[in-house]
N, C-alpha and C positions, 0 to 999 in steps of 0.2 A: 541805575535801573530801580522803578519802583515796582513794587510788589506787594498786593493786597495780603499776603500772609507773611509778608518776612519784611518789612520796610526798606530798606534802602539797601543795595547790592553794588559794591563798589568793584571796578578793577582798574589796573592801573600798569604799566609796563617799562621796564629801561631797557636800552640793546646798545650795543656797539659793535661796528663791522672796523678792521684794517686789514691793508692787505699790501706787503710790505714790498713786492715784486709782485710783477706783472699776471703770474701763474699762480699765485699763492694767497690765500684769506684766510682770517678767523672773524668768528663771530662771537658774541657773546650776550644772555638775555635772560631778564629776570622778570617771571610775571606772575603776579598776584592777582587770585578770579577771587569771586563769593558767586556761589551756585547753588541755589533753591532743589531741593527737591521732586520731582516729578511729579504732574498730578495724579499718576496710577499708585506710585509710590508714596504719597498722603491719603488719597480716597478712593482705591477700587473697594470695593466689595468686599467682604469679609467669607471664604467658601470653604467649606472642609470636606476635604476628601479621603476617602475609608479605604486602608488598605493596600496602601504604599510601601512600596519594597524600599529601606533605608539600611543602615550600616549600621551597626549597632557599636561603636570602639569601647565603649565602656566593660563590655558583655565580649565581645570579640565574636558575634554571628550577626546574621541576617532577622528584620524583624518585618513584620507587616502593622505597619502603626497609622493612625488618621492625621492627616497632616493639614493645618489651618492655613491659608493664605488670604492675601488682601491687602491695604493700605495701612499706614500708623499714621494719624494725624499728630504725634506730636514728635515729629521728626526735626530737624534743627537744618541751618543751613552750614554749609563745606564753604571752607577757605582752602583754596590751592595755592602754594607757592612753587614755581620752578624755574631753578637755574638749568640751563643750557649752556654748553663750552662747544665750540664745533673751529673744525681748520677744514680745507676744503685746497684739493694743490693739485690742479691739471698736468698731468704727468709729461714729460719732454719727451719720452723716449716712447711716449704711445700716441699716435692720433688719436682723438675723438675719445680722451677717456680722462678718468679724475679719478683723486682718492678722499674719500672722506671718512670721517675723525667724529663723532661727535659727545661729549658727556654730559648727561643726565641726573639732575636732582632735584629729588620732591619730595617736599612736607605738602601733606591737607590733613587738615583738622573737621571734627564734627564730619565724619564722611559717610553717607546714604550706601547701605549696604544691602542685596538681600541676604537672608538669614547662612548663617553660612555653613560647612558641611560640619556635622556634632561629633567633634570630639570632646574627650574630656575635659578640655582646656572652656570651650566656649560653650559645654554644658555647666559648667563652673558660673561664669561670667554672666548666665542667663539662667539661672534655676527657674524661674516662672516662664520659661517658655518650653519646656519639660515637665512631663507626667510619666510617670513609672508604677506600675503596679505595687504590692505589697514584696514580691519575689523580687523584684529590679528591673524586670520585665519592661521594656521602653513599648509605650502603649499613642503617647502624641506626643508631636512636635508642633509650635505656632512658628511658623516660616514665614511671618511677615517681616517686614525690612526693621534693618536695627540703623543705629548710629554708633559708629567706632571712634573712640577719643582722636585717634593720630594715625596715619599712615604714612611711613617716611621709606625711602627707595633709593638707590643708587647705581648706574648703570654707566657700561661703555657702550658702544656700536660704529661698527668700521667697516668698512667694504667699498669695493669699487664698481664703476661704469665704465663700458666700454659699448663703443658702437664703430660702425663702418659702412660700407657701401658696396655691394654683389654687382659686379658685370662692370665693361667700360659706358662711359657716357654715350648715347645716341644724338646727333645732331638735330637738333628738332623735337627731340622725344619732352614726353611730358609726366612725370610724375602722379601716381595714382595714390590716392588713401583707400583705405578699407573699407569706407564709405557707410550710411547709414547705421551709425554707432558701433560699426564692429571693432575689432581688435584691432589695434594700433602698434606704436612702437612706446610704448612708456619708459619713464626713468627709471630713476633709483628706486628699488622697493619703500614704502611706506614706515616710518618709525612709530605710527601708532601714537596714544597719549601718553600724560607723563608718567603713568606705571605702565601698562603694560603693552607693549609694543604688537601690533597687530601682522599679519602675512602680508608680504606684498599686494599689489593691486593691481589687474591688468588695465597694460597702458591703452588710451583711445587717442594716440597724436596722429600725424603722418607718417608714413613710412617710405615711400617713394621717393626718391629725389627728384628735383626736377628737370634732370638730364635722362631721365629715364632710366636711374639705374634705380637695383633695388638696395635695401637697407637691411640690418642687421645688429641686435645691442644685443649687451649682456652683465646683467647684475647682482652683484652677489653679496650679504649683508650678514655679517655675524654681530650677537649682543652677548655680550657678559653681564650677568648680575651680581655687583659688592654687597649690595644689603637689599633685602625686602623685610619689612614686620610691620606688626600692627600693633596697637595698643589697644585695647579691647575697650579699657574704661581707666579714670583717671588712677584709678587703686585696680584696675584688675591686671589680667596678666598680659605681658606681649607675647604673638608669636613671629616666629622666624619661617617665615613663608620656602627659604631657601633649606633648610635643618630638620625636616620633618612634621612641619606645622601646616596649617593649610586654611583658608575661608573656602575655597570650592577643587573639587578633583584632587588631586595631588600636591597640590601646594605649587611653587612655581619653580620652573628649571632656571637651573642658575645659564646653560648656553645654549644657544637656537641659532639655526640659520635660515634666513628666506632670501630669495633670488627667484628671479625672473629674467626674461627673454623673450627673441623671436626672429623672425626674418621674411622678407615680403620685395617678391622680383617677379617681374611679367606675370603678374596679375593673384600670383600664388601664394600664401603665408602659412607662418606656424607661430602660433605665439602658447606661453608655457610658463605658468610660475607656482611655486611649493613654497614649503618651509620643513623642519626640523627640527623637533626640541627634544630633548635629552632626556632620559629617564629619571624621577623624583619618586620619593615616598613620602608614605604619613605615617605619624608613629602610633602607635596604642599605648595604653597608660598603664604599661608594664604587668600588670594586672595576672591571674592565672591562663583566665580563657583571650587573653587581647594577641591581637599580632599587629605587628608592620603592614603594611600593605607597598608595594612596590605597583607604580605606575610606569609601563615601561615607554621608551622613545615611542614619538609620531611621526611619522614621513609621511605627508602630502603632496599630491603635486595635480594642476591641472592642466589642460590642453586644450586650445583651439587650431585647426585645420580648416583651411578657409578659402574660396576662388572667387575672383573677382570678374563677372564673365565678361563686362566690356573690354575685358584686356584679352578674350579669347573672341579673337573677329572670325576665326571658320565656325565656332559652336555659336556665336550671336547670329550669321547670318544663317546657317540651318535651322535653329531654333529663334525668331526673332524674338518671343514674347521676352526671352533672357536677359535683354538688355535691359541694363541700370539694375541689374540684380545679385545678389552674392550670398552662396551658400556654402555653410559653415558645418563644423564634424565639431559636438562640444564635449568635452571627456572632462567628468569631475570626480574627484578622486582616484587616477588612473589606476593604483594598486590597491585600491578598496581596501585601505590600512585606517585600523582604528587601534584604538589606545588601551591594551592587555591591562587589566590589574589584576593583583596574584596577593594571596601571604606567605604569611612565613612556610610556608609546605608547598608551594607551587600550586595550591585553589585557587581558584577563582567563585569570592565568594557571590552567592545567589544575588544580591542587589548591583552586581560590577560584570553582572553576565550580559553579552553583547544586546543580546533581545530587551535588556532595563536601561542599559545606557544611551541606544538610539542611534547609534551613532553615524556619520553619514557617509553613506555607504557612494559603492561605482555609480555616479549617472553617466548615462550615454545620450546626446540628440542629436537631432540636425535643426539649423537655423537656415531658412530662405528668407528675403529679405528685396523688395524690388521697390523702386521708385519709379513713379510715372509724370 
């Protein structure tokens, strides 16, 4: 690929699949990108704004400081390299289910970052993007994007799929979907890229079989993380994203789980998928006034409830406008749980208070949806 600001962008890949028995594969795959920077991330705007709640770890309080944003034009381009190991073994003693295996690792170099959360470590690594009063008093931050020498990661992830089929078969019967892009019977949750693994996704396939019965899956995904760090700069310092280190929130949890589901018979569904990541901290730099900060576990989980009315023939013909229509009950974040942070005293300090984190809270709707 050619590129008017970065010249020529190579990638390139190898894989190998066997699969030594009938039920049983591995996979394996190594692939190498070069990826430009964004053009928000080289040239938005340069804006400062006064008066931003931030964390102070240096100070160990809360400060209100002006914070710069906007583009770095002299950002560099990222080399991604990653291996993939996966085995994948449809299980004998379960219909309709499989286990999969898979291992992750990644080097990228020269990586487009935005500016990440200041702690001591990468207020080090960035002295000029830092202004401090005469007291110490942290007064601005420039929060435009940096570039990080190396990012290098290691991970497992394993879990299974299972699916089935609600009611016996109808002679004649016909198999409904969800129709007009509603909720589906989806796979295995999503692995996300090659750092950080994303929640599952709900599924948009069929559900219905087409003997009339209805269907039914269920997936459930655990990751372990061996290493995460970064290398800030060729001589600067690395952190240990897993040990108390962080570029954003808390650094990252070493185990999470995401899983998904649902199930869809005579015309009815429910489909449903979360995740779970384990509680992580950051550290302070030991400092008199600094603490810890403890970010505690996240359980999310969403819901769709959903009727398909052409499969209800006494409410189509009472109501005819109904047909070819389907209306949905959408729940996001069922238990309106959001992400506690605390120090060492069990505060919760003023920039980590739920009103500055944002964070996203119960939605409740309804979706109707008709074809004509």
């Amino acid at each position: 690929n050619e590129l008017s600001d970065f010249g020529t962008l190579t990638d390139w890949s190898t894989g190998l699949s066997w699969s030594p028995v009938d039920k049983l594969s591995f996979q394996a795959s190594y692939i190498v990108n070069e990826a430009a920077p964004s053009l928000g991330n080289l040239g938005n705007p340069v804006v400062q704004t006064f008066n931003v709640s931030v964390y102070d770890f240096t100070r160990g309080e809360s400060a209100l400081v002006t914070v710069v944003s906007g583009g770095n034009p002299d950002l560099a381009k990222e080399t991604q390299r990653d291996l993939k190991l996966a085995a994948n073994w449809e299980l004998p003693f379960l219909q309709r289910s499989n286990l999969v295996v898979e291992y992750f690792h990644n080097r990228s170099n020269d990586v487009t970052s935005s500016f990440p959360v200041l702690t001591p470590e990468i207020e080090a690594a960035f002295p000029g993007r830092v202004l401090r009063d005469a007291s110490g008093q942290l007064i601005r931050i420039d929060q435009r994007p940096v570039t990080f020498d190396e990012i290098e990661s290691d991970r497992l992830r394993y879990g299974f799929n299972l699916s089935g089929t609600i009611g016996k078969p109808q002679p004649g019967g016909q198999g409904r979907r969800p129709g007009m892009g509603g909720p589906g019977m989806g796979g295995a949750p999503q692995s996300g890229g090659p750092r950080m693994g994303g929640g599952p996704r709900m599924g948009s396939g069929p559900m219905g079989g087409g003997n009339g019965q209805g269907r039914w899956n269920l997936s459930i995904y655990h990751t372990v993380r061996f290493s995460e760090t970064v290398q800030i700069s060729p001589t600067g310092p690395v952190l240990d994203l897993l040990d108390g280190d962080a570029l954003t929130g808390g650094g990252v949890a070493r185990n999470s789980i995401e899983f998904e589901g649902g199930a869809f018979h005579k015309g009815f569904g429910v489909r449903f998928n979360g995740s779970w990541t384990e509680a992580t901290r950051l550290n302070g730099n030991g400092g008199l006034n600094s603490s810890n900060l403890r970010f505690g576990a996240l359980f999310n989980l969403d819901a769709r409830i959903f009727v398909n009315f052409d499969q209800q023939k006494s409410v189509v013909e009472a109501v005819p406008f109904l047909k070819g229509s389907r209306l949905a009950l959408e729940i996001d974040n069922v238990f309106d749980g959001y992400q506690k942070v605390t120090d060492e005293n069990g505060i919760v300090p003023l920039s980590y208070q739920k009103a500055y984190m944002n964070p996203r809270g119960r939605m409740i709707g309804l979706d109707f949806r008709k074809t004509f």
